[in-house]
N, C-alpha and C positions, 0 to 999 in steps of 0.2 A: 635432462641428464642422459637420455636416452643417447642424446647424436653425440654428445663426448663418447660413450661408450662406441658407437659405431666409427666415429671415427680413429679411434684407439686400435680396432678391430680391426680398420683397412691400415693401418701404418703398420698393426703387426703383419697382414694377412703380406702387403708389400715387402716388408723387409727379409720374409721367408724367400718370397718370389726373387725378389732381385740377385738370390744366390744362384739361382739354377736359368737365367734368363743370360743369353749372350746377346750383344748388339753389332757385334759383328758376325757378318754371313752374305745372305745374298741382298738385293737388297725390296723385295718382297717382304723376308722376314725379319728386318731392319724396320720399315715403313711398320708393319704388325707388331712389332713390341714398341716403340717409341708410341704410335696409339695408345696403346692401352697404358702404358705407364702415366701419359696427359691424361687420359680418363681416372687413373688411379689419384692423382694428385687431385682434377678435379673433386671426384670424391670425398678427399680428405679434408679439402679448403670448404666444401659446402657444407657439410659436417659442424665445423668450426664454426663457421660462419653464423649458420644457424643455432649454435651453441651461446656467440657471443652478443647476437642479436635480437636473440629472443625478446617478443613483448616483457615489460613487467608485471608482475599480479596484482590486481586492486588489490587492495584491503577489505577485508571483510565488515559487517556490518557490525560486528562487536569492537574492533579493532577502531573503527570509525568513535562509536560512542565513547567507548575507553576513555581516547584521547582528548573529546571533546569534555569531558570531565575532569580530566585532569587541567585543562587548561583553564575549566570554570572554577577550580579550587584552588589551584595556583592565582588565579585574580580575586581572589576572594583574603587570602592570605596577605597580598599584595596590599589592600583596601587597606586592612586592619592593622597595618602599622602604623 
């Protein structure tokens, strides 16, 4: 949950930036903002990325038996028709 928030954080932190940021000038600091806005963008896509790729969580060991009970009483059910 953590890198949605982070990356929420750099789309706001960018959308602020991209007001006060010109891309024309010399071209020094052309080369210097078009950088850092590919770094920003990476940012945001790894972020994501990591958001939407994350492992998933076993189950826990109650969760586990639960089910395996319910399934033994659901064939139990089953039998006794």
């Amino acid at each position: 949950m953590k890198n949605l928030l982070y990356a929420f954080l750099a789309l706001l932190m960018l959308y602020f930036g991209l007001q006060n940021i010109t891309i024309t000038g010399d071209q020094m600091q052309t080369v210097f903002v078009l950088s850092w806005l590919c770094l920003a963008i990476f940012v945001i896509g790894g972020n994501f990325a990591q958001y939407l790729y994350r492992p998933k969580r076993t189950a826990s060991a109650r969760q586990v038996k639960a089910y395996k009970e319910s399934l033994q009483r659901k064939k139990q059910r089953q039998t006794m028709r």
